[in-house]
C-alpha positions as CSV (number, residue, x, y, z in Angstrom):
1,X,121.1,113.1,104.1
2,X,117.5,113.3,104.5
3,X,115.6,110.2,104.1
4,X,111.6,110.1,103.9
5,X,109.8,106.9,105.0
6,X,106.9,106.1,103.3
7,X,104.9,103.9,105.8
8,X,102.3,101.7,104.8
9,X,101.5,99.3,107.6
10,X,102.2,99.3,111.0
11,X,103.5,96.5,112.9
12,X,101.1,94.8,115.2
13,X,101.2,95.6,119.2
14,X,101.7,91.9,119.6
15,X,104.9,92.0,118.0
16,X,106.3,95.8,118.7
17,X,108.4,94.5,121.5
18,X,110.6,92.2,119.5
19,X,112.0,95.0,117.2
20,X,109.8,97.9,117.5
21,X,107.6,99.4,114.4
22,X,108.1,99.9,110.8
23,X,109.9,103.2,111.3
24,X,112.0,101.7,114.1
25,X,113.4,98.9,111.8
26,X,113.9,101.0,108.9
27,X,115.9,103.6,111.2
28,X,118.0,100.7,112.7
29,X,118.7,99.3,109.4
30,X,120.1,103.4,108.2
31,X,121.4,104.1,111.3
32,X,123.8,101.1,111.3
33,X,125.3,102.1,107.5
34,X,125.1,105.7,108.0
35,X,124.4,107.5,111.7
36,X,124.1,110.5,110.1
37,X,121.4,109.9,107.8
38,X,118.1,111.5,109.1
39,X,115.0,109.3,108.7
40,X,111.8,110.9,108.7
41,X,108.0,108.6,108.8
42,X,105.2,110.0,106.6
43,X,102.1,107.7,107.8
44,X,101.0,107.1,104.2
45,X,98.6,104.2,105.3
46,X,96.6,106.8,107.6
47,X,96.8,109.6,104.8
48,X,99.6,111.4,105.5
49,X,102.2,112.1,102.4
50,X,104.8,114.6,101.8
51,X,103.8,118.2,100.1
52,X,106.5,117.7,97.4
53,X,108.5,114.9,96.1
54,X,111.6,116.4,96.9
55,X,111.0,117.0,100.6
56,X,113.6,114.5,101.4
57,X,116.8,113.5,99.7
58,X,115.1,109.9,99.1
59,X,112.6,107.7,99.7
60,X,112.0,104.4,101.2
61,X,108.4,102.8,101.3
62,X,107.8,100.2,103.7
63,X,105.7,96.8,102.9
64,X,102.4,96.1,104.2
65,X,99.4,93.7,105.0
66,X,97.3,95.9,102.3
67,X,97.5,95.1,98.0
68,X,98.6,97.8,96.1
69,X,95.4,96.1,93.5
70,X,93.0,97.1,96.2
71,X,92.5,99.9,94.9
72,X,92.6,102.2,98.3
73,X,92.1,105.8,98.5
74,X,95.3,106.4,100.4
75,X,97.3,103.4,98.0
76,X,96.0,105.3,95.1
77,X,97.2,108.3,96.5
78,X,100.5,107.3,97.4
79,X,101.1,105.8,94.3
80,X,99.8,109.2,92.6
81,X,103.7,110.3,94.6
82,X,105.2,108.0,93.2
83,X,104.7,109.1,89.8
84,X,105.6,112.5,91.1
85,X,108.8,111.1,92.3
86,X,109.7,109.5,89.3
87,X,108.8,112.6,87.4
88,X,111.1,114.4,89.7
89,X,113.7,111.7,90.0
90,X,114.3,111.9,93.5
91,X,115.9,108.2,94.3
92,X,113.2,105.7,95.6
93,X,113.5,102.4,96.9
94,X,110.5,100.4,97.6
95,X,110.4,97.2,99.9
96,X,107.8,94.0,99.1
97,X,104.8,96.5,99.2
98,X,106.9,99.7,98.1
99,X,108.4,97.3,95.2
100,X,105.0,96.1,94.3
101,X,103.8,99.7,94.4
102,X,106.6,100.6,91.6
103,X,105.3,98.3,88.9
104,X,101.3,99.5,90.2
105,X,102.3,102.8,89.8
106,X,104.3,103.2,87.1
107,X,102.6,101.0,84.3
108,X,103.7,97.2,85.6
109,X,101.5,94.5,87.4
110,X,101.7,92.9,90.3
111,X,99.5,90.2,91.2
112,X,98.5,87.0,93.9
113,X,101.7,84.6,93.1
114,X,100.5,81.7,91.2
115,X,103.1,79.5,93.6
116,X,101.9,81.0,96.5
117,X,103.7,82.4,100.1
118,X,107.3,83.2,99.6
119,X,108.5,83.1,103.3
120,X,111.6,82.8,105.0
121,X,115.3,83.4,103.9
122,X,115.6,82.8,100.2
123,X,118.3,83.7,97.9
124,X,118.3,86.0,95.0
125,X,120.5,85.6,91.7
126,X,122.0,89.2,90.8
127,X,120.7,89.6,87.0
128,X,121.7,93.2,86.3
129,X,124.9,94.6,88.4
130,X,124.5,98.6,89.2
131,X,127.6,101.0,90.4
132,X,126.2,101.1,93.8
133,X,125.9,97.6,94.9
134,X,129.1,97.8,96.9
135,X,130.0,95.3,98.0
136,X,129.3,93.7,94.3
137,X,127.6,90.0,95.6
138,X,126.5,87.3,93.1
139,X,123.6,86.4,95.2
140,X,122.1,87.9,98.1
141,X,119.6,86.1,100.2
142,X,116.8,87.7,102.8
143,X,113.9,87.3,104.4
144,X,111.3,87.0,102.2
145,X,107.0,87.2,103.7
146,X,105.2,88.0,100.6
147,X,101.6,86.5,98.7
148,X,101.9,89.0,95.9
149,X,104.3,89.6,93.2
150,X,105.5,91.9,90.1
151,X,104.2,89.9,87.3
152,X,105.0,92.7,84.2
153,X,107.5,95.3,84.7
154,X,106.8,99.2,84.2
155,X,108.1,100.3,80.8
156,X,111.4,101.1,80.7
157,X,112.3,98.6,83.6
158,X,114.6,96.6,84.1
159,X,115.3,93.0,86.2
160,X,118.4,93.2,88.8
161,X,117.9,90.3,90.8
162,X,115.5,87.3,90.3
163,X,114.6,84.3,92.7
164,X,113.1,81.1,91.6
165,X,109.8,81.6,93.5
166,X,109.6,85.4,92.3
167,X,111.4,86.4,89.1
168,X,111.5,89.9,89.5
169,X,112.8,90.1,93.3
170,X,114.8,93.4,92.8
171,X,113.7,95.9,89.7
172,X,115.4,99.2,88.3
173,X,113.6,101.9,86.5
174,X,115.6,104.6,84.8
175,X,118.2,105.2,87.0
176,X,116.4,106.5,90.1
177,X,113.9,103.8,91.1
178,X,115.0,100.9,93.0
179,X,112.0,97.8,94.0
180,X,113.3,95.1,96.2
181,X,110.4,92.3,97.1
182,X,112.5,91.0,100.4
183,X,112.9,92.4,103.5
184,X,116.5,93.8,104.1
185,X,114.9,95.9,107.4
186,X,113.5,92.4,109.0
187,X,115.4,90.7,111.6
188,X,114.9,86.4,112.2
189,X,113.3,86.8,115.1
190,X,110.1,89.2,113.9
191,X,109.7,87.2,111.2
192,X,109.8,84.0,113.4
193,X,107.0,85.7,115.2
194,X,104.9,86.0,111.8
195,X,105.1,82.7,110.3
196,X,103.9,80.8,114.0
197,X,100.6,83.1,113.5
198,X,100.3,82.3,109.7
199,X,101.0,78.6,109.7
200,X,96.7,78.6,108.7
201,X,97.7,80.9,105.5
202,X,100.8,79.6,104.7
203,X,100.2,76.0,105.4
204,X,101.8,73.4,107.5
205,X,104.3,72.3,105.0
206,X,105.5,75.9,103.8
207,X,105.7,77.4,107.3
208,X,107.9,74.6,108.7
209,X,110.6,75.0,106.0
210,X,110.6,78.8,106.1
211,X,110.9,78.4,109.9
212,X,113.9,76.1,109.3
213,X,115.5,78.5,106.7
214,X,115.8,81.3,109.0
215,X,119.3,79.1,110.7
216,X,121.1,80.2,107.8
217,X,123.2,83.4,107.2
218,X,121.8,86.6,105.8
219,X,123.0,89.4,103.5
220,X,120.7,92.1,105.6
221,X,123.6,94.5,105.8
222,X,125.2,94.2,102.6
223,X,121.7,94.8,101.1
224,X,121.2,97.9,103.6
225,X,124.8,99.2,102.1
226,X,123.3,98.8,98.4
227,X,120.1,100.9,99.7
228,X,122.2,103.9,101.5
229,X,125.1,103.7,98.2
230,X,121.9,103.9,95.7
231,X,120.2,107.0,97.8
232,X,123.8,108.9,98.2
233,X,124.8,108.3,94.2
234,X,121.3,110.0,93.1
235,X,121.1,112.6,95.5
236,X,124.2,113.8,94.8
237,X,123.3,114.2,91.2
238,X,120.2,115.7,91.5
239,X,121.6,118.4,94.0
């Protein structure tokens, strides 16, 4: 299986030597449900996007420090593939940005969340169960680093997992469209990294309780399976 990886950020040198960049994570996180699986980075954020939306057997777009509301040549045109993607339906999943991206895309919102930062590990309440979320969970919780949110779902989407601070924090469209707002690639110790440099942004309060929720178990790999299951079931129908 041929995966794609839609990058839209890249991480900072600062931080590369904890768990490398965007691409690296993503790879780990594959690699460790299926070794097999070829992942292959498109540098969307410097311009650079497949030829055609079937290029790869899926799609995975990263998140990133940009808005998808900023209204960016290379956002605008990466979310000009995503419709072609959809049209196509070739399986995509998109992560915090890449979920975001979905409802921007597609005819949803997203927006600044009214409550502010969601940070740190934060469970999820499974709304809407799928056949591919194997193993079935009734929650799931992840690292969350996030100011915006979906506020207004595409047509025809639906809600699969909601949190209290973000009530759409995993979205289906159709049957071939996947948004999750957390961060199933991030390990604690990046984001441990991030919230020390944001404590101005996030606040004193906020960061010290995110910082203190990353002691707590998370459902990274479980989520990781749901990902590879999801990519598998649709590429297998489509070809």
């Amino acid at each position: 299986m041929r995966i794609g990886l839609l990058e839209c950020d890249h991480v900072s040198e600062r931080y590369a030597p904890i768990a490398g960049d965007y691409d690296d994570m993503f790879t780990a996180m594959v690699a460790e449900i299926d070794p097999d699986a070829e992942v292959v980075a498109y540098d969307a954020r410097n311009g650079v996007l497949p030829s055609r939306p079937d290029e790869c057997d899926g799609w995975l777009c990263t998140g990133s420090s940009a808005s998808v509301y900023d209204g960016d040549p290379w956002i605008e045109a990466l979310a000009a593939f995503v419709r072609d993607v959809h049209a196509a339906r070739v399986p995509f999943v998109g992560i915090c940005f890449g979920h975001q991206l979905i409802a921007h895309a597609l005819g949803g919102r997203t927006e600044r969340a009214a409550a502010g930062w969601g940070v740190g590990a934060l469970a999820m309440e499974i709304i809407t169960e799928a056949p591919w979320m194997t193993p079935p969970l009734p929650s799931v919780t992840l690292l969350y680093s996030h100011q915006d949110q979906v506020t207004e779902l595409p047509p025809g989407g639906r809600v699969l997992a909601s949190a209290p601070h973000c009530p759409v924090a995993m979205l289906a469209l159709d049957d071939d469209v996947v948004g999750i707002q957390a961060h199933p690639e991030f390990g604690a110790p990046y984001l441990h990294a991030l919230l020390e440099d944001r404590v101005d942004r996030i606040g004193e309060e906020g960061t010290k309780a995110a910082l203190a929720s990353l002691a707590q178990p998370t459902d990274e790999q479980a989520v990781a399976q749901w990902i590879i299951a999801f990519v598998r079931s649709r590429a297998r129908v489509q070809g």
